[in-house]
C-alpha atoms as one frame of an Amber mdcrd trajectory, in Angstrom:
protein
   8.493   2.425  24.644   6.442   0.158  26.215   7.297  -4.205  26.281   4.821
  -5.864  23.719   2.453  -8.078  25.146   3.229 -11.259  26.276   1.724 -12.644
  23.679   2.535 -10.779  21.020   5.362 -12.555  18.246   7.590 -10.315  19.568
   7.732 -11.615  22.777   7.339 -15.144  22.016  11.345 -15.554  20.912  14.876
 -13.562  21.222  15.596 -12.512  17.614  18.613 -14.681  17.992  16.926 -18.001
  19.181  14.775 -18.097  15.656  17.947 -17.599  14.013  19.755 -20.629  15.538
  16.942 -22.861  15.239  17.207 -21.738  11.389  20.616 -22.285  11.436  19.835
 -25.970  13.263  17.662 -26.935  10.465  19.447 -25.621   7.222  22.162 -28.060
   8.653  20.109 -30.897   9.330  19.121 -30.229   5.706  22.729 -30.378   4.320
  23.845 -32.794   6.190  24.927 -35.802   3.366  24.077 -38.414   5.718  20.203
 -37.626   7.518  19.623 -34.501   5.222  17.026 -33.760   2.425  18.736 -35.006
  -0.932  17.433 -31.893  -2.823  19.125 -29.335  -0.369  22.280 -31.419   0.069
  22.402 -31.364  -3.721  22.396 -27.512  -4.607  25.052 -24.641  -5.333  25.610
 -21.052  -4.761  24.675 -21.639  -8.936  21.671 -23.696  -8.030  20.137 -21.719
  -5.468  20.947 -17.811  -7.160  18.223 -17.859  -9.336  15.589 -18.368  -5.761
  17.736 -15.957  -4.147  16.808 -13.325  -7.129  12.895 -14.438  -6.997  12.657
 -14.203  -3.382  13.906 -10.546  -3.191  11.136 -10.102  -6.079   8.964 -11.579
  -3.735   9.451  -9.757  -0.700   8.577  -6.051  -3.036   5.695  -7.430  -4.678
   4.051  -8.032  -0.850   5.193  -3.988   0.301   4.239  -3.155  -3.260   0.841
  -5.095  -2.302   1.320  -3.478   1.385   0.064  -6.904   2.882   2.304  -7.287
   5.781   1.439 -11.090   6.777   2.849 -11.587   3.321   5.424  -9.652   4.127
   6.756 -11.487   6.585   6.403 -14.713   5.107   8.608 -13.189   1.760  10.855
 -12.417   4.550  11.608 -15.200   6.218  12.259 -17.120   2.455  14.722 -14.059
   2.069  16.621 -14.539   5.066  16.554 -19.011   3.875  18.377 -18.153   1.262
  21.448 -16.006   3.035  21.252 -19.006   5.586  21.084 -21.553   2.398  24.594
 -19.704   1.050  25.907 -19.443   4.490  25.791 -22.686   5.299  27.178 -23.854
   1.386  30.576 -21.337   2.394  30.810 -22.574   5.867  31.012 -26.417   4.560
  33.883 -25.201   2.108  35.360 -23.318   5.038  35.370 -19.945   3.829  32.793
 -18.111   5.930  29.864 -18.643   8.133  26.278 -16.946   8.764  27.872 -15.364
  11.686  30.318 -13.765   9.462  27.708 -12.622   7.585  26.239 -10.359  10.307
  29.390  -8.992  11.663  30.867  -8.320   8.086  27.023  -5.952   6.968  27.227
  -4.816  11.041  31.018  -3.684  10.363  30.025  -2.291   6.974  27.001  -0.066
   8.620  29.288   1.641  10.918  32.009   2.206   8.867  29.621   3.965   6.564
  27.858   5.763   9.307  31.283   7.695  11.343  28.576  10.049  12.407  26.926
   8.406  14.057  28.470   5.365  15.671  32.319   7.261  15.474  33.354  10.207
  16.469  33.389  11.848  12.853  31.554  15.356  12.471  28.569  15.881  10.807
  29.300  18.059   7.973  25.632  18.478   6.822  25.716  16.438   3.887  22.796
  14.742   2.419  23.081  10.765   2.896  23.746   9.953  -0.641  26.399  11.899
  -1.265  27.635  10.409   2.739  26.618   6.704   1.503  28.535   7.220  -1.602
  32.030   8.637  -0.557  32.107   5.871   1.382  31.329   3.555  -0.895  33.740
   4.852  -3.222  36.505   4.470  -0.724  35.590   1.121  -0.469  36.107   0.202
  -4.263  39.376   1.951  -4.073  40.438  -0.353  -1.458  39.239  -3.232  -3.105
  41.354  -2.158  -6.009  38.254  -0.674  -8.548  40.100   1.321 -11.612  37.028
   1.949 -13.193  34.196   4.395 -11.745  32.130   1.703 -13.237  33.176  -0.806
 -10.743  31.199  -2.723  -8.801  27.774  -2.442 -10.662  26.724  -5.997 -10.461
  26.538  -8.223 -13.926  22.950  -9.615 -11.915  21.247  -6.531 -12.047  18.173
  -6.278 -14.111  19.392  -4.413 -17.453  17.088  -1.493 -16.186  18.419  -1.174
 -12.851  21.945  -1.866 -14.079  21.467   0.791 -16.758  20.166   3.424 -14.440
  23.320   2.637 -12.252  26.004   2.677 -14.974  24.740   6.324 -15.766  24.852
   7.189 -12.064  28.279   6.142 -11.671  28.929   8.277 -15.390  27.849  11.261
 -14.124  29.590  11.508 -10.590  32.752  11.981 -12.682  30.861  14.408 -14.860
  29.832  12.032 -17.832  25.853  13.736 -17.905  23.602  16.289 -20.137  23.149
  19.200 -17.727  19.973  19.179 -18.199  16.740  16.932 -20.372  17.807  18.482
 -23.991  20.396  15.743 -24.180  18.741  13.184 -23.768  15.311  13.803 -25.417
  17.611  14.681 -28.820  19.789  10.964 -28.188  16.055   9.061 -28.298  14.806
  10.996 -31.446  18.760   9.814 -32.828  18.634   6.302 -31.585  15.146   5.718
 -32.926  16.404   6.651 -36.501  18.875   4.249 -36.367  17.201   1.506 -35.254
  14.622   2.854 -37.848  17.520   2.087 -40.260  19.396  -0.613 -38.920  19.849
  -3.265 -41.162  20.036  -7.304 -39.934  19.507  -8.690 -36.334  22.801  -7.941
 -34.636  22.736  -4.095 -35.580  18.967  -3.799 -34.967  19.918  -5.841 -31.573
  22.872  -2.855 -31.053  20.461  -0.187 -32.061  17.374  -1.561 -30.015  19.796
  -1.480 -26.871  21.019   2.231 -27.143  17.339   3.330 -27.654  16.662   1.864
 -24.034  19.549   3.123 -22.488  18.878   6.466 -23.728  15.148   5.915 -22.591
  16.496   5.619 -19.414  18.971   8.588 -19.317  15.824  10.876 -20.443  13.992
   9.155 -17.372  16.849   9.767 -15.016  17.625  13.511 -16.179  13.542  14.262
 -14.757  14.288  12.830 -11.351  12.489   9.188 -12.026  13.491   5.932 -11.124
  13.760   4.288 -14.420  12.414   1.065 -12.583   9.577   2.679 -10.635   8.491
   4.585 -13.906   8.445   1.210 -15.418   6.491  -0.742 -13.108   4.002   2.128
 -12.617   3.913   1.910 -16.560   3.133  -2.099 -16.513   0.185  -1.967 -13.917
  -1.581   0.953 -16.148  -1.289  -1.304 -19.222  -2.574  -4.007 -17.237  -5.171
  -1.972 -15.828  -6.432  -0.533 -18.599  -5.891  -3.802 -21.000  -8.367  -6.157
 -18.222 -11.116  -3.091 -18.385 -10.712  -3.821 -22.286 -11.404  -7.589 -22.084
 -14.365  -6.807 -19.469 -15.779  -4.265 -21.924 -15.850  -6.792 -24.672 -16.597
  -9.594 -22.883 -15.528 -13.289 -24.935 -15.112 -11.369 -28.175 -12.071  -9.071
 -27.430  -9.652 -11.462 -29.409 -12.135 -10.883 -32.479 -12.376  -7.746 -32.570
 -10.407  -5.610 -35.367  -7.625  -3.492 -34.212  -9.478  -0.454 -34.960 -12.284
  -1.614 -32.508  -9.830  -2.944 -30.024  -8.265   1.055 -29.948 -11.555   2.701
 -29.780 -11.941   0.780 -26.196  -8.943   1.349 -25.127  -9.727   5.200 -25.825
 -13.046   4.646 -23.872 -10.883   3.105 -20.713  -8.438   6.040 -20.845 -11.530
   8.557 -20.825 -13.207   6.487 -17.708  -9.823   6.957 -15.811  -9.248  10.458
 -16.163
């Protein structure tokens, strides 16, 4: 491979001289005495909830495949593991050069093949990535094959992974039956649930059993969803165009015959 041109970003900067000036100034920031009183002033609490809407960030610009956005989500990904680095190394308990050694140590452990001297067995990559994994938990202590899936997690997400975790000890339907027959169940009861706390109970199993039935076809709860949410949207702004101001005063009837009309234009 060729060197990028001299004046291309790549070769303006060593990786690792960006990262020190980052590190420079997310000090400078902290620091109680010359700092910036908002940054000196946060928490791994505080600063969580910008950690979560960064990561959002970064898929909606792939999702959006705009890669100066991209790299802009990025670099406000990589502030907040330098914002928490910096918070632990002021407590003493790590720094951000922990960080990289403790994810480089974890991606060779988990890859013997390739940077040890382990064989190859021909296995596919998740079920590689996994036994690994799971020999981690156990020597963390897990007792649970449940252990591990993060409290954070969206519910989706979290749901789709609790059922995962189920049904590499055998807890699955072998096949879409299963769950197809525990939606039609959990609908009746929610159907015939009775106050908020057991409509709340019965509301829940419906989803997770929406996502089991998603799962047991092969589809990413998750991606299903989000491809769900854009057709609505879709299809819901080529209503309001249709109808122009008068959309809100239309009758529902009239409001379903467009969105009959949209469907038809799509397909």
């Amino acid at each position: 491979m060729s060197a990028p041109p001299k004046d291309s970003p790549a070769a303006s900067a060593a990786p690792s001289q960006g990262i020190v000036r980052l590190l420079q100034i997310m000090a400078r920031l902290r620091d109680p005495e010359i700092g910036c009183e908002w940054d000196v002033a946060q928490t791994f609490a505080t600063i969580a909830p910008y950690t979560i809407e960064e990561a959002y960030e970064v898929a909606d610009a792939i999702a959006r495949e705009d890669l100066p956005a991209l790299r802009e989500e990025l670099g406000d990904l990589l502030l907040q593991v330098v914002f928490h680095a910096r918070m632990a190394e002021e407590l003493g308990a790590f720094d951000f050069d922990a960080v990289a050694h403790a994810i480089s140590d974890k991606m060779t452990d988990r890859h013997p093949h390739i940077f040890g001297d382990a064989d190859d067995l021909g296995q596919s990559r998740e079920v590689r990535w996994e036994a690994q994994k799971a020999a981690e938990r156990a020597a963390k202590g897990a007792t649970s094959a449940l252990d591990g899936v993060a409290l954070a997690l969206p519910a989706l997400m979290r749901a789709e992974k609790l059922q995962k975790r189920a049904a590499r000890v055998g807890f699955d339907w072998p096949d879409t039956e299963g769950p197809r027959a525990k939606v039609i169940e959990e609908l009746d009861e929610l159907a015939a649930a009775r106050g908020e706390d057991e409509k709340l109970d019965e509301a829940g199993d419906l989803l997770f059993a929406a996502v089991n039935v998603a799962r047991s076809y092969g589809i990413a709860p998750e991606d299903a969803l989000r491809h769900g949410n854009a057709k609505f949207e879709r299809r819901f702004r080529a209503m309001e165009t249709l109808a122009g101001d008068r959309f809100a005063d239309l009758s529902l009837d009239e409001q379903e015959a467009l969105w009959r009309q949209v469907k038809a234009a799509e397909r």
